[in-house]
KEBA-946329 format. One record per residue (C-alpha): residue number from 1; x, y, z; chain. Coordinates in steps of 0.05 Angstrom, whole numbers, plus 5000, padded with zeros to 4 digits. Layout:
KEBA-946329
[node NUM, [X, Y, Z], A]
...
This chain:
KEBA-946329
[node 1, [6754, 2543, 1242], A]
[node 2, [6778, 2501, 1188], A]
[node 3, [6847, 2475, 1189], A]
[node 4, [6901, 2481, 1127], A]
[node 5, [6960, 2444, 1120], A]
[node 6, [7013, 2489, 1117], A]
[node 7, [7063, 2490, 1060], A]
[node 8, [7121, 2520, 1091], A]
[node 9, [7147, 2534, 1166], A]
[node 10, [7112, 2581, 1210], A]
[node 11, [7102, 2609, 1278], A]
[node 12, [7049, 2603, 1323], A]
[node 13, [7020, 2677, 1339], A]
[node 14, [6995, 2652, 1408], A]
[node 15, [7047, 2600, 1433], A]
[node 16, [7109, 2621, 1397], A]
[node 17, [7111, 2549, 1372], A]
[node 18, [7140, 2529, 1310], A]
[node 19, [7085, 2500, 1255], A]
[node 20, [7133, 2447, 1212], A]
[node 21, [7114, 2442, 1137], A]
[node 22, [7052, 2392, 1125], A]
[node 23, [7019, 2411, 1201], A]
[node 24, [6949, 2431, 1212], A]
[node 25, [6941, 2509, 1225], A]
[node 26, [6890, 2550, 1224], A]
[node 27, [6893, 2629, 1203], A]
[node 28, [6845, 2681, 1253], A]
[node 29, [6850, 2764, 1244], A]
[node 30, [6879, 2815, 1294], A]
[node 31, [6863, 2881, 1291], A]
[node 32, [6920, 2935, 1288], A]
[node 33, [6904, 3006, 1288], A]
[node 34, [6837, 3047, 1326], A]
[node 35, [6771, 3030, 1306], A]
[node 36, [6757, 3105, 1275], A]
[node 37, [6787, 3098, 1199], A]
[node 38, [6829, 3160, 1183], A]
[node 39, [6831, 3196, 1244], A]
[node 40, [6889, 3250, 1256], A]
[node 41, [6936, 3250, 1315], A]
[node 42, [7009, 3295, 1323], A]
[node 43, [7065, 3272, 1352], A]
[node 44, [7115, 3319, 1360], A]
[node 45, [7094, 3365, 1305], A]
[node 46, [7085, 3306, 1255], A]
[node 47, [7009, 3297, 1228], A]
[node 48, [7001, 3220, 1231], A]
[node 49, [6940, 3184, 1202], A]
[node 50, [6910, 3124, 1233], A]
[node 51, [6882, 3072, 1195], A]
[node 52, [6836, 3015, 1219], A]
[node 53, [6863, 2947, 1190], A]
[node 54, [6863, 2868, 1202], A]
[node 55, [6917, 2825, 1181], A]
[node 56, [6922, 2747, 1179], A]
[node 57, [6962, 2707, 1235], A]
[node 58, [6980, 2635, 1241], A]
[node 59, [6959, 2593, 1300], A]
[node 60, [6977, 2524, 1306], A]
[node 61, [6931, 2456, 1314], A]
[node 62, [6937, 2460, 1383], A]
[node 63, [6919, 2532, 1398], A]
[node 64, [6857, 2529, 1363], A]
[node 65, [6825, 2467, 1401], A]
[node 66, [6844, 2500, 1464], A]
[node 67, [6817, 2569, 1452], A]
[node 68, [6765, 2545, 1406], A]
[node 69, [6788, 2594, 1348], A]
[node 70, [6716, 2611, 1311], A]
């Protein structure tokens, strides 16, 4: 994974650390939602729609050599 230098403060998703403006991070995707896109569940009478998405999350210098983030 290549490493950024981050421009502002920011969180660690793994360690809860705190990444200080001008540290190496490095950014990996999680995936929030079930794999089938668009797939209809009820709760309680209310017709929800599932979506399938990734978003971004910060992991600091330290997380990524450990876990080898690739």
């Amino acid at each position: 994974m290549k490493l950024k230098k981050s421009r502002y403060k920011r969180t660690c998703k793994e360690c809860k650390s705190t990444i200080n403006k001008g540290d190496l991070y490095g950014q990996k995707t999680i995936a929030l939602g079930s794999k089938k896109d668009g797939q209809n569940e009820t709760y309680d009478g209310f017709a929800v729609t599932v979506h399938y998405m990734r978003i971004p999350v910060d992991v600091c210098k330290t997380c990524c050599e450990v876990k080898s983030c690739k």
